[in-house]
PDB file of N, CA, C and O in Angstrom:
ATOM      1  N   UNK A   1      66.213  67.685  74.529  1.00  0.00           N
ATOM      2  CA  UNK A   1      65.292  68.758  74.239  1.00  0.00           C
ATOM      3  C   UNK A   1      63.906  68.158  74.008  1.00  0.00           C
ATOM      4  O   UNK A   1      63.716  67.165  73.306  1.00  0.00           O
ATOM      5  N   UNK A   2      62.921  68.860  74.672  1.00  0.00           N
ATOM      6  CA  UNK A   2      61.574  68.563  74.889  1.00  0.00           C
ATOM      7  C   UNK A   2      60.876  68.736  73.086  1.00  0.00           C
ATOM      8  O   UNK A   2      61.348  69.685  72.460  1.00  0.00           O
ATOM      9  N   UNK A   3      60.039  68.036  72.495  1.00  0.00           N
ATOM     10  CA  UNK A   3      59.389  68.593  71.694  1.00  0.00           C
ATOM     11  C   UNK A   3      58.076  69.246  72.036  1.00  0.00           C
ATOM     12  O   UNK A   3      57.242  69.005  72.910  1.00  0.00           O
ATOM     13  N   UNK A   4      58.190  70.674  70.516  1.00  0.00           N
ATOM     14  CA  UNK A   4      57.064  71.353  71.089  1.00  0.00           C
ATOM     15  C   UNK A   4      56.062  70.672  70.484  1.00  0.00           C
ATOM     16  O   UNK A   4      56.056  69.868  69.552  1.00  0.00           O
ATOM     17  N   UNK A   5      54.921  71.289  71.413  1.00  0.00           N
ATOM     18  CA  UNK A   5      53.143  70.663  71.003  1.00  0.00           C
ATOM     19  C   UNK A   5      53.281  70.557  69.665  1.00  0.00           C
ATOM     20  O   UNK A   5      54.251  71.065  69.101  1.00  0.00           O
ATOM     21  N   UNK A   6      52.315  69.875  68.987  1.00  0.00           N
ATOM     22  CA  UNK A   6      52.250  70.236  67.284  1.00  0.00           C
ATOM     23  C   UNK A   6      51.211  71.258  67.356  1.00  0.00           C
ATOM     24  O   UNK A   6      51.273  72.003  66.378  1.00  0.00           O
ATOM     25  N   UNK A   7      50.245  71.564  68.201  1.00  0.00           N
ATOM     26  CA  UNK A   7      49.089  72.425  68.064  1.00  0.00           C
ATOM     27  C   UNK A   7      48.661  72.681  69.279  1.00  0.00           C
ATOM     28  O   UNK A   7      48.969  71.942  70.215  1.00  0.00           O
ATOM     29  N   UNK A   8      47.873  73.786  69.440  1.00  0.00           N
ATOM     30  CA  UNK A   8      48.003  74.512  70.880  1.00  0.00           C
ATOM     31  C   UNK A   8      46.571  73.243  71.694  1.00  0.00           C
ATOM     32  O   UNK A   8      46.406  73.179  72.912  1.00  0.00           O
ATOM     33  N   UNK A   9      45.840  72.500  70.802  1.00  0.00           N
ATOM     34  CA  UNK A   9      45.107  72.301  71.306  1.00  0.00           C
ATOM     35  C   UNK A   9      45.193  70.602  71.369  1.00  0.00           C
ATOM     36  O   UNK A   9      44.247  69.864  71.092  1.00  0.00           O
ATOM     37  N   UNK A  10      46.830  70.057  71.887  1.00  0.00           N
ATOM     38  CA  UNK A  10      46.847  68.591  72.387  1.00  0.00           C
ATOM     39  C   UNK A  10      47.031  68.756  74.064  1.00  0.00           C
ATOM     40  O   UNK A  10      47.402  69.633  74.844  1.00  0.00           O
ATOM     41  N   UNK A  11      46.588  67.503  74.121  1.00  0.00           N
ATOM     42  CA  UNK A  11      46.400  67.425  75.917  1.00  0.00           C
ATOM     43  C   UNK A  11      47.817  66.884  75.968  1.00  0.00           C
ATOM     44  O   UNK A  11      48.544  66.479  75.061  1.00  0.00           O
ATOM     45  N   UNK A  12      48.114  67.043  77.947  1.00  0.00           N
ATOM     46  CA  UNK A  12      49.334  66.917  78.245  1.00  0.00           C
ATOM     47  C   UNK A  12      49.127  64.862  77.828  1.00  0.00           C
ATOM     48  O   UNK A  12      50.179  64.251  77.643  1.00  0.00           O
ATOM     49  N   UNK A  13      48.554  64.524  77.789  1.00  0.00           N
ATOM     50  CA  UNK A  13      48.546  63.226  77.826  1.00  0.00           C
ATOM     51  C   UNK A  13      49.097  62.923  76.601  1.00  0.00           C
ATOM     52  O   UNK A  13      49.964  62.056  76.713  1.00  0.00           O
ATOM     53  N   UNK A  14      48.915  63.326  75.424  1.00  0.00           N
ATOM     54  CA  UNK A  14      49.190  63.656  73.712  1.00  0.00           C
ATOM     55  C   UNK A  14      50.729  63.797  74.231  1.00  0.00           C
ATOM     56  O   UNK A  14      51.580  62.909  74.183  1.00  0.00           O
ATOM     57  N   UNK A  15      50.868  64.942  74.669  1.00  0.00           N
ATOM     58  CA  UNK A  15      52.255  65.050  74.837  1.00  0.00           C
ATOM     59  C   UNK A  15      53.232  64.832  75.448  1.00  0.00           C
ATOM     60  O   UNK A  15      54.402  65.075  75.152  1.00  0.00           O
ATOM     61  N   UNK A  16      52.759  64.310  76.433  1.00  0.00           N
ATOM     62  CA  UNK A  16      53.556  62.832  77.098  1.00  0.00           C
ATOM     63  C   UNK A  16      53.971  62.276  76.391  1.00  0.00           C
ATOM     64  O   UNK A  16      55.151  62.215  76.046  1.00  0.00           O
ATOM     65  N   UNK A  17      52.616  61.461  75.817  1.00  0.00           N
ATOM     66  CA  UNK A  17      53.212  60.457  74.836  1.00  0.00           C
ATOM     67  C   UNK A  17      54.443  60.757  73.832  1.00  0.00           C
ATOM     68  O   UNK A  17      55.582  60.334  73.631  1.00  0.00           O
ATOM     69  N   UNK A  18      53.712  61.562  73.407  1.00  0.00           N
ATOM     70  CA  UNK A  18      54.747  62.013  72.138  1.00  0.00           C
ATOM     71  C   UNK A  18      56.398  62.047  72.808  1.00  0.00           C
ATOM     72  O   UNK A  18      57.454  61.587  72.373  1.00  0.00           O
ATOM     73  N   UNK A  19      56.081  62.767  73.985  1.00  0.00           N
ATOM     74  CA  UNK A  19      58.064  62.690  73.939  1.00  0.00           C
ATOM     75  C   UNK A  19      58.461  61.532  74.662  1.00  0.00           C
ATOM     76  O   UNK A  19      59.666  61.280  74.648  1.00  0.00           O
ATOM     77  N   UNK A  20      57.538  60.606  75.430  1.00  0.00           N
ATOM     78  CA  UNK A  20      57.987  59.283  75.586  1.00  0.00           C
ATOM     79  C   UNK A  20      58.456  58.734  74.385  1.00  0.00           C
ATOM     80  O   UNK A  20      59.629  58.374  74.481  1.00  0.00           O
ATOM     81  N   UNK A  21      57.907  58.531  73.203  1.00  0.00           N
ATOM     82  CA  UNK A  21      57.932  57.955  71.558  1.00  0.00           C
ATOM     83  C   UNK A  21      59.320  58.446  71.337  1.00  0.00           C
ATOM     84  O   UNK A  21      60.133  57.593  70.982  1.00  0.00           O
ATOM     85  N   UNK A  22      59.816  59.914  71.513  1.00  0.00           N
ATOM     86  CA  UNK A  22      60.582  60.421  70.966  1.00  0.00           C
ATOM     87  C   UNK A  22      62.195  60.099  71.728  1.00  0.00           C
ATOM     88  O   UNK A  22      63.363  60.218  71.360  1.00  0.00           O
ATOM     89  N   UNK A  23      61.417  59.581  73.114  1.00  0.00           N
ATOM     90  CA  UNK A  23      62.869  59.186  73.965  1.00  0.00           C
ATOM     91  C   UNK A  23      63.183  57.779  73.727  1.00  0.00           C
ATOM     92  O   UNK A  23      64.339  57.395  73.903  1.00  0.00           O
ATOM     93  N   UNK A  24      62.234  56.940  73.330  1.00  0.00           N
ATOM     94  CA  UNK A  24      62.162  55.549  73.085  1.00  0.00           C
ATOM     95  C   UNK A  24      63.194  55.808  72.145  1.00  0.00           C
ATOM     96  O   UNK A  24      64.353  55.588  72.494  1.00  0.00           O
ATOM     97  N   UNK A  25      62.838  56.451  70.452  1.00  0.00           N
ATOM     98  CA  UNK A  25      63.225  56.324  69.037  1.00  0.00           C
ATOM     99  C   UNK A  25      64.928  56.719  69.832  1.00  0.00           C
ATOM    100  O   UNK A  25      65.612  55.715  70.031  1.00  0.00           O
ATOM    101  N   UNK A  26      65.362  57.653  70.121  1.00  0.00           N
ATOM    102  CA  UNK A  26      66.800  58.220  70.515  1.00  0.00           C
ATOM    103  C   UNK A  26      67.485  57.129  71.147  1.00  0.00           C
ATOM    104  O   UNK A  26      68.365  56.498  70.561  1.00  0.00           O
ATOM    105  N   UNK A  27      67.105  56.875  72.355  1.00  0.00           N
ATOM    106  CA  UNK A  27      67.469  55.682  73.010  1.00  0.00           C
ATOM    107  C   UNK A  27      68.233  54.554  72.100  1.00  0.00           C
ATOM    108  O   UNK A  27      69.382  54.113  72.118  1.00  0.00           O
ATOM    109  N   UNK A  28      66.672  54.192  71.014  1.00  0.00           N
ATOM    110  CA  UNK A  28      67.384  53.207  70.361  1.00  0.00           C
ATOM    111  C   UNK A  28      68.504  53.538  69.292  1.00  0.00           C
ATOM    112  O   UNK A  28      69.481  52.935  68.847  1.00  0.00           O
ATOM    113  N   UNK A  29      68.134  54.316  69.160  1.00  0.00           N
ATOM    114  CA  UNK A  29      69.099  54.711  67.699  1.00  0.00           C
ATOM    115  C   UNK A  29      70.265  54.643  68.682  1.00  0.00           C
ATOM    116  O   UNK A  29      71.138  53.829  68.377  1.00  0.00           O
ATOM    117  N   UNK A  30      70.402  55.172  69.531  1.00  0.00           N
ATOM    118  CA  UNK A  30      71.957  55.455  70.653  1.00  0.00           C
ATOM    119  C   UNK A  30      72.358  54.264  70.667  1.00  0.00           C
ATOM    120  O   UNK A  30      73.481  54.164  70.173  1.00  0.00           O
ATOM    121  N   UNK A  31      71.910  53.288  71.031  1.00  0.00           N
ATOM    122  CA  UNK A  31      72.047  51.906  71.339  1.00  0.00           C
ATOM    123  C   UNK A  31      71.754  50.684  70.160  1.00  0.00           C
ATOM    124  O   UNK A  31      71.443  49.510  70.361  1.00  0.00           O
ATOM    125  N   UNK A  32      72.044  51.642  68.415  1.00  0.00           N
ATOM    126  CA  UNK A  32      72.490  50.866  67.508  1.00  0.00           C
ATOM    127  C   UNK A  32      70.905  49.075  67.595  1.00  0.00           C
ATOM    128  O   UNK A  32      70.932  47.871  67.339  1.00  0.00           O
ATOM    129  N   UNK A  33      69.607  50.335  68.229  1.00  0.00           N
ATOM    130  CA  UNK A  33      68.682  49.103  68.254  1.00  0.00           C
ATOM    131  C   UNK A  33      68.816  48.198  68.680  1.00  0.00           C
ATOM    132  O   UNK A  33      68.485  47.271  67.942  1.00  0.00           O
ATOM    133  N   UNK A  34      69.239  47.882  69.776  1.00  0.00           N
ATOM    134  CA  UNK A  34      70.053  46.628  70.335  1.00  0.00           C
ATOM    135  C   UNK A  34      68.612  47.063  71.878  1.00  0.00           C
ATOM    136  O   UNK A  34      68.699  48.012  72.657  1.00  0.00           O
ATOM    137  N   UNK A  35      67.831  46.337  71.855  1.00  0.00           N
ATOM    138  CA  UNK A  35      66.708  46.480  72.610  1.00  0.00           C
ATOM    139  C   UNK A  35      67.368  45.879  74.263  1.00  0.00           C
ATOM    140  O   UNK A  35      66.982  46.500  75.254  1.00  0.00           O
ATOM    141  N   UNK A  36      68.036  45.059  74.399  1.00  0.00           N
ATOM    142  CA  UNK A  36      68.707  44.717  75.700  1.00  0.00           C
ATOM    143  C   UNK A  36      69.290  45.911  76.597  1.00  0.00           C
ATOM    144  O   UNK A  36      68.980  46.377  77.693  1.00  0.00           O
ATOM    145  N   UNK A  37      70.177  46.168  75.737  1.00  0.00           N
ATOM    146  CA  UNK A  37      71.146  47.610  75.935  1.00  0.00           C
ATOM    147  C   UNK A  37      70.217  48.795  76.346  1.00  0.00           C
ATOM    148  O   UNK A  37      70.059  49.292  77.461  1.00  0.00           O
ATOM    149  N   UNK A  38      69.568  49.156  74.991  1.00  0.00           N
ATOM    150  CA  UNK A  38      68.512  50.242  75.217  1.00  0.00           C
ATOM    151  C   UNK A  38      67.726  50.114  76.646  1.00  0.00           C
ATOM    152  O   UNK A  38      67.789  50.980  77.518  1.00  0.00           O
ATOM    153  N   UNK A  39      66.908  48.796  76.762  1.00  0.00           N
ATOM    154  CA  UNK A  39      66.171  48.962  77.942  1.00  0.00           C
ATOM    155  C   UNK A  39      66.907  49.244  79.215  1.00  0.00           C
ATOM    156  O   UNK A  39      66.338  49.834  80.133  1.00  0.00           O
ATOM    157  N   UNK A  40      68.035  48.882  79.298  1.00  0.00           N
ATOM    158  CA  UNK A  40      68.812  48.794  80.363  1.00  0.00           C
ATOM    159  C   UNK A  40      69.404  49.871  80.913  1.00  0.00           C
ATOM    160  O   UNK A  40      69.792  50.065  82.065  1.00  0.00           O
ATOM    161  N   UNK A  41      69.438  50.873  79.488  1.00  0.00           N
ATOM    162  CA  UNK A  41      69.987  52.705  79.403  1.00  0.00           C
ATOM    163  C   UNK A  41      69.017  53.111  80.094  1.00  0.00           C
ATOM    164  O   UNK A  41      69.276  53.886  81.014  1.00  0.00           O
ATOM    165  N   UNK A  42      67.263  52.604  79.792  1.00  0.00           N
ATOM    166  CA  UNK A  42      66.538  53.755  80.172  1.00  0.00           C
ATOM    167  C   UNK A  42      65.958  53.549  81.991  1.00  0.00           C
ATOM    168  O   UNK A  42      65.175  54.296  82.577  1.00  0.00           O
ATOM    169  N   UNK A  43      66.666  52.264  82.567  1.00  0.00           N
ATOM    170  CA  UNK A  43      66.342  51.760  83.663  1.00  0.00           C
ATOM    171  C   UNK A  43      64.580  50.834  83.435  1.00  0.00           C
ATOM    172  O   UNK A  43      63.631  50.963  84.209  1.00  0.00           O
ATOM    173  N   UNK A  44      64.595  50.241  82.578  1.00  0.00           N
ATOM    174  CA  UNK A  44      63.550  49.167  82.281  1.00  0.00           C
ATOM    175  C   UNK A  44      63.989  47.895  82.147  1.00  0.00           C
ATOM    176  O   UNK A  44      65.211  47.801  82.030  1.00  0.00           O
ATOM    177  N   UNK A  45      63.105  46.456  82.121  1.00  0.00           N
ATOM    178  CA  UNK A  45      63.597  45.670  82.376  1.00  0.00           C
ATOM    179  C   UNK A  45      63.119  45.336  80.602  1.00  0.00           C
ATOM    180  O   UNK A  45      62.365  46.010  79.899  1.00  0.00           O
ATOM    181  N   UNK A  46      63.659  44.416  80.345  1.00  0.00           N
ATOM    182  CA  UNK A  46      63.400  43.710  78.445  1.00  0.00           C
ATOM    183  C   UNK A  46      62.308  43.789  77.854  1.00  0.00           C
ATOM    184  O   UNK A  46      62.183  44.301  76.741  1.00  0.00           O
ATOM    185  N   UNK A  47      61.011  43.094  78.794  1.00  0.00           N
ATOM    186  CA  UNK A  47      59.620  42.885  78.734  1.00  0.00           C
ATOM    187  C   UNK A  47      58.972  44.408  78.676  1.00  0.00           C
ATOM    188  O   UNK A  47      58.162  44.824  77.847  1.00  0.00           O
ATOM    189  N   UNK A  48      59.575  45.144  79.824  1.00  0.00           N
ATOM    190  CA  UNK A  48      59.046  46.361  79.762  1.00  0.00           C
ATOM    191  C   UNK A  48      58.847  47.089  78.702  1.00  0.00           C
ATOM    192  O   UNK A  48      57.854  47.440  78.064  1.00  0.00           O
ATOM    193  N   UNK A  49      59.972  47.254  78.629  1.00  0.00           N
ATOM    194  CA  UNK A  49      60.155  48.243  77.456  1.00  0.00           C
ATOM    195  C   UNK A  49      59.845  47.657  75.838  1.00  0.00           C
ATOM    196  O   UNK A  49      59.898  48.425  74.877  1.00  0.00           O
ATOM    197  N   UNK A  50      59.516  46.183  75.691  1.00  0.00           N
ATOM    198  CA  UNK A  50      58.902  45.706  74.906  1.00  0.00           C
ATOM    199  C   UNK A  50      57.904  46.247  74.788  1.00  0.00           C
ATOM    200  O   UNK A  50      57.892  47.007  73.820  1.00  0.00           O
ATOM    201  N   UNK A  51      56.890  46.202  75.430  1.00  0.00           N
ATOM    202  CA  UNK A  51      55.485  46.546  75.980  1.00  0.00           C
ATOM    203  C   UNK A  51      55.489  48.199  75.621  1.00  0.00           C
ATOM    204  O   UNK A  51      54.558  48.705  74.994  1.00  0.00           O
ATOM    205  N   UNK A  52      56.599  48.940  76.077  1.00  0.00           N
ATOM    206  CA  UNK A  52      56.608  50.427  76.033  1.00  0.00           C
ATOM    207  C   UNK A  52      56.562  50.360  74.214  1.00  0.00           C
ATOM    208  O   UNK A  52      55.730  50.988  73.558  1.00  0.00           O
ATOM    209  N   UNK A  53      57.494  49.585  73.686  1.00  0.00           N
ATOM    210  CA  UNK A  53      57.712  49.721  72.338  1.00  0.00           C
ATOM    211  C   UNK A  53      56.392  49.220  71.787  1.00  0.00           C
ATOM    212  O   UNK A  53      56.084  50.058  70.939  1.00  0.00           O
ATOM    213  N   UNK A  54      55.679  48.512  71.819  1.00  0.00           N
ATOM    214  CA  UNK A  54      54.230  48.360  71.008  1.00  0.00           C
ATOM    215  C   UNK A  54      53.476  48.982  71.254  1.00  0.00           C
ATOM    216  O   UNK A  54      52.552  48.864  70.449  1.00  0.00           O
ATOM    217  N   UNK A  55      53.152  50.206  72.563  1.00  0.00           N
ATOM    218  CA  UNK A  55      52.449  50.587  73.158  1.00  0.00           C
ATOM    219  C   UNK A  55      52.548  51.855  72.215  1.00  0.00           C
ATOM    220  O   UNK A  55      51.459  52.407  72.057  1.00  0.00           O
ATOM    221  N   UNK A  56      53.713  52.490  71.494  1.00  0.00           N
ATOM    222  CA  UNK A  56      54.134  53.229  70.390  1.00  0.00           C
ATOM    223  C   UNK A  56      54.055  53.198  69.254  1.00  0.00           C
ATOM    224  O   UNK A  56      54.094  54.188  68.522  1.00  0.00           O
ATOM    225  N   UNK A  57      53.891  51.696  68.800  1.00  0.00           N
ATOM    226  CA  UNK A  57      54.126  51.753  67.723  1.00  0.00           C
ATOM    227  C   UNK A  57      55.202  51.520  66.715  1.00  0.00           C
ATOM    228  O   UNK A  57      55.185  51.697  65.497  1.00  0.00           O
ATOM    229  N   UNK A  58      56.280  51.016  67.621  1.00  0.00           N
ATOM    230  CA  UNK A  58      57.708  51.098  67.083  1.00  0.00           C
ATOM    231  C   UNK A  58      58.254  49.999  67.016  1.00  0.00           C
ATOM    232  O   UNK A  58      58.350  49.463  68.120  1.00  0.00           O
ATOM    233  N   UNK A  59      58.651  49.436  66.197  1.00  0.00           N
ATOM    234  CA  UNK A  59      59.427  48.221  65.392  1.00  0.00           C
ATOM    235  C   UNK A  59      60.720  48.227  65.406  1.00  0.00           C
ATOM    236  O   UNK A  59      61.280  49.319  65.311  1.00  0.00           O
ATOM    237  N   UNK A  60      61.438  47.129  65.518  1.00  0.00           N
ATOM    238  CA  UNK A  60      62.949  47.355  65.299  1.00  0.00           C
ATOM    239  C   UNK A  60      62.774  47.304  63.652  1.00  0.00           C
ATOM    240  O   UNK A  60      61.759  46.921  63.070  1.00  0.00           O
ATOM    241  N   UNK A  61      64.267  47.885  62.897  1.00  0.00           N
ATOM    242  CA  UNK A  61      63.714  47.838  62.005  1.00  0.00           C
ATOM    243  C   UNK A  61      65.013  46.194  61.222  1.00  0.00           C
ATOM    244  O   UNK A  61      65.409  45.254  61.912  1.00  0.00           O
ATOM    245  N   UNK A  62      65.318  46.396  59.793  1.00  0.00           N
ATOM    246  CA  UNK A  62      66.137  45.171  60.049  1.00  0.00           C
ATOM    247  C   UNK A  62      67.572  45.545  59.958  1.00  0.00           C
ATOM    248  O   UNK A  62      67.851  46.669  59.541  1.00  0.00           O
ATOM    249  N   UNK A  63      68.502  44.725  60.301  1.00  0.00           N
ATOM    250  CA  UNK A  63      69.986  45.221  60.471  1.00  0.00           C
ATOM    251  C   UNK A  63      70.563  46.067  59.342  1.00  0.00           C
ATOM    252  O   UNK A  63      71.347  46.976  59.617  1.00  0.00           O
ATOM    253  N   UNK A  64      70.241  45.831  58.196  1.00  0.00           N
ATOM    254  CA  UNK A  64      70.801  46.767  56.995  1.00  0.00           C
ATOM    255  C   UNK A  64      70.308  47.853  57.465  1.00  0.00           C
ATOM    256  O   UNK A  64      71.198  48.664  57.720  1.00  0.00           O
ATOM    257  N   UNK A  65      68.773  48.392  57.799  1.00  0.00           N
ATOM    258  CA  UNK A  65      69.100  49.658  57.894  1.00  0.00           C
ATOM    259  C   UNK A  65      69.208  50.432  59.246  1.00  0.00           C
ATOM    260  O   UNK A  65      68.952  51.622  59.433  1.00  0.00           O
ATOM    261  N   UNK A  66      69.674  49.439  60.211  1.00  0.00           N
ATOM    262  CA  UNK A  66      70.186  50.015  61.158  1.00  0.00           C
ATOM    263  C   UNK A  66      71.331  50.393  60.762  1.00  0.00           C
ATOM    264  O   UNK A  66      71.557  51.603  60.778  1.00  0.00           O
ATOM    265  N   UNK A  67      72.358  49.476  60.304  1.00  0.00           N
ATOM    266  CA  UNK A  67      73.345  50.369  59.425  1.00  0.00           C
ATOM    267  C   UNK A  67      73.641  51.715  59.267  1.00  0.00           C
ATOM    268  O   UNK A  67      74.421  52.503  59.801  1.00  0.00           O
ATOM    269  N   UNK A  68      72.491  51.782  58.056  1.00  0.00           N
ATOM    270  CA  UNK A  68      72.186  53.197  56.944  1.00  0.00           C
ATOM    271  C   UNK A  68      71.814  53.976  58.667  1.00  0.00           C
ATOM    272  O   UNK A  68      72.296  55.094  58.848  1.00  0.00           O
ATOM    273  N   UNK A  69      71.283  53.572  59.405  1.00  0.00           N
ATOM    274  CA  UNK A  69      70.490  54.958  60.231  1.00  0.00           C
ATOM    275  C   UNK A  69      71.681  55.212  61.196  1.00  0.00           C
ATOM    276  O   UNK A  69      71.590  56.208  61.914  1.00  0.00           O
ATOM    277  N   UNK A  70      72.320  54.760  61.255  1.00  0.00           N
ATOM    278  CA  UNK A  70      73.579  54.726  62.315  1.00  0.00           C
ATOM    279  C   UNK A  70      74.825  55.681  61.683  1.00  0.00           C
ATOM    280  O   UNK A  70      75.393  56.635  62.214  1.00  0.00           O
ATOM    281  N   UNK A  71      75.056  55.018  60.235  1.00  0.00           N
ATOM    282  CA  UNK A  71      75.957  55.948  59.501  1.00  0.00           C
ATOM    283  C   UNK A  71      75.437  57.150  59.575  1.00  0.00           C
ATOM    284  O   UNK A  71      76.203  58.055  59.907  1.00  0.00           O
ATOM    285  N   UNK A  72      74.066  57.467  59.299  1.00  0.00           N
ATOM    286  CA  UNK A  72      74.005  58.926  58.906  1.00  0.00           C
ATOM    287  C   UNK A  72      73.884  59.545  60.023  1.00  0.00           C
ATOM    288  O   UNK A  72      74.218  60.730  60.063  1.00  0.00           O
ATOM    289  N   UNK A  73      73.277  58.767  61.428  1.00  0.00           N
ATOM    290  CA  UNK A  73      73.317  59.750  62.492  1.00  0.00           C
ATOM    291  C   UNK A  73      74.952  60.636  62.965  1.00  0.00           C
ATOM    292  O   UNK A  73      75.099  61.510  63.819  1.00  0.00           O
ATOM    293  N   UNK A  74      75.720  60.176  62.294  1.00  0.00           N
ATOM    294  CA  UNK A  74      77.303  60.775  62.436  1.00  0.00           C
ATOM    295  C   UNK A  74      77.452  62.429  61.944  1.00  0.00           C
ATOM    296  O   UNK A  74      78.105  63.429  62.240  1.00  0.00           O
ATOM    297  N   UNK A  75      76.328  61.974  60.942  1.00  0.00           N
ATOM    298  CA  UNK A  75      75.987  63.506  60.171  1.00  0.00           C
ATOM    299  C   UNK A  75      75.188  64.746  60.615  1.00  0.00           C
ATOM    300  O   UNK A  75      75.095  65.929  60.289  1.00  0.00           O
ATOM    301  N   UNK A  76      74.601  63.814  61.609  1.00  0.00           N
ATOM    302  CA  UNK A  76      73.821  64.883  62.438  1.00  0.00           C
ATOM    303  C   UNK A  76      74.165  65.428  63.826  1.00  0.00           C
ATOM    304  O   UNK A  76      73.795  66.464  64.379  1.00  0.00           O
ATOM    305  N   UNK A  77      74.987  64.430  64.241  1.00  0.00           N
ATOM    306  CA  UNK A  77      75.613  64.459  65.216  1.00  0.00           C
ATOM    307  C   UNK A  77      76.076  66.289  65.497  1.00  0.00           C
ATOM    308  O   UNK A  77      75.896  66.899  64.443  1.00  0.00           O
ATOM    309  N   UNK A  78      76.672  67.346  66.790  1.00  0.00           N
ATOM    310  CA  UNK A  78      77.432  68.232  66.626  1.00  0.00           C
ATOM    311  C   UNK A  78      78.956  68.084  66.507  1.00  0.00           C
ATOM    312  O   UNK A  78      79.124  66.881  66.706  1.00  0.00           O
ATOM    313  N   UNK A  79      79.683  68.419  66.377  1.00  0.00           N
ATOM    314  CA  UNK A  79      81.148  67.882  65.953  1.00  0.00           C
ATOM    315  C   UNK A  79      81.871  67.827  67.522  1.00  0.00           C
ATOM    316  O   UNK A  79      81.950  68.789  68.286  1.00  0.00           O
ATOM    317  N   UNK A  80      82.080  67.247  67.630  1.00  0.00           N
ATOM    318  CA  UNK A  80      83.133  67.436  68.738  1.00  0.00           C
ATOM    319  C   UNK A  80      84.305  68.184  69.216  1.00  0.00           C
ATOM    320  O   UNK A  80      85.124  68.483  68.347  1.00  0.00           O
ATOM    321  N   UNK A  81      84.549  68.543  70.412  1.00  0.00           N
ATOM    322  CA  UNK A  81      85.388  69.482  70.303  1.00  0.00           C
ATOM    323  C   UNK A  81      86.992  68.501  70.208  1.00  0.00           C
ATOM    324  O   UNK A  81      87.001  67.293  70.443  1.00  0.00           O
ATOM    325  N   UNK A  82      88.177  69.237  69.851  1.00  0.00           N
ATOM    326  CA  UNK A  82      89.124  68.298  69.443  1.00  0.00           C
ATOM    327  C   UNK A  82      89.621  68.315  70.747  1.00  0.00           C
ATOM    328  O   UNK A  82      89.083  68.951  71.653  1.00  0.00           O
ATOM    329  N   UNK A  83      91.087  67.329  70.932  1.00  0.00           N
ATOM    330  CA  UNK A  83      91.159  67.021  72.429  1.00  0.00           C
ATOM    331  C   UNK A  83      92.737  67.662  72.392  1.00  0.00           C
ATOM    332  O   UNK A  83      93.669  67.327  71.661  1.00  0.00           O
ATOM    333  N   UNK A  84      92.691  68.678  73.422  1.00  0.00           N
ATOM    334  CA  UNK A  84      93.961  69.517  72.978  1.00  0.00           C
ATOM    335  C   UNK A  84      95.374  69.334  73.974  1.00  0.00           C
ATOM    336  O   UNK A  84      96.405  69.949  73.701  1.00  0.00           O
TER     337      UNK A  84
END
């Protein structure tokens, strides 16, 4: 799901960005921050998506709280359907 504008008056360039940022952050979280993996999900090569990641703003963060962000994404997750 696309995010909406924050305000009627950002350019498509603003909002590019923004949901590039927002596919980067998912990506990684999916891929438990493991930047190899991730780049490789989104069809980029290591360097690339290095480059994509500073170009954002975005840090790995350190393994403890990849942890914590991993556990709780379970919580946000939708439930699955059971397998019948």
């Amino acid at each position: 799901m696309l995010p909406l504008p924050a305000n009627p008056h950002e350019s498509l360039d603003e909002y590019m960005a923004r949901c590039e940022r927002v596919f980067i952050c998912d990506s990684l979280i999916r891929n438990r921050f493991n930047v190899r993996r991730t780049a490789a999900d989104i069809g980029r090569n290591r360097q690339a998506f290095y480059k994509m990641m500073e170009r954002h703003g975005i840090v790995r963060p350190s393994k403890q709280h990849v942890a914590k962000v991993h556990d709780l994404r379970g919580f946000m997750s939708p439930p699955t359907s059971a397998a019948v």
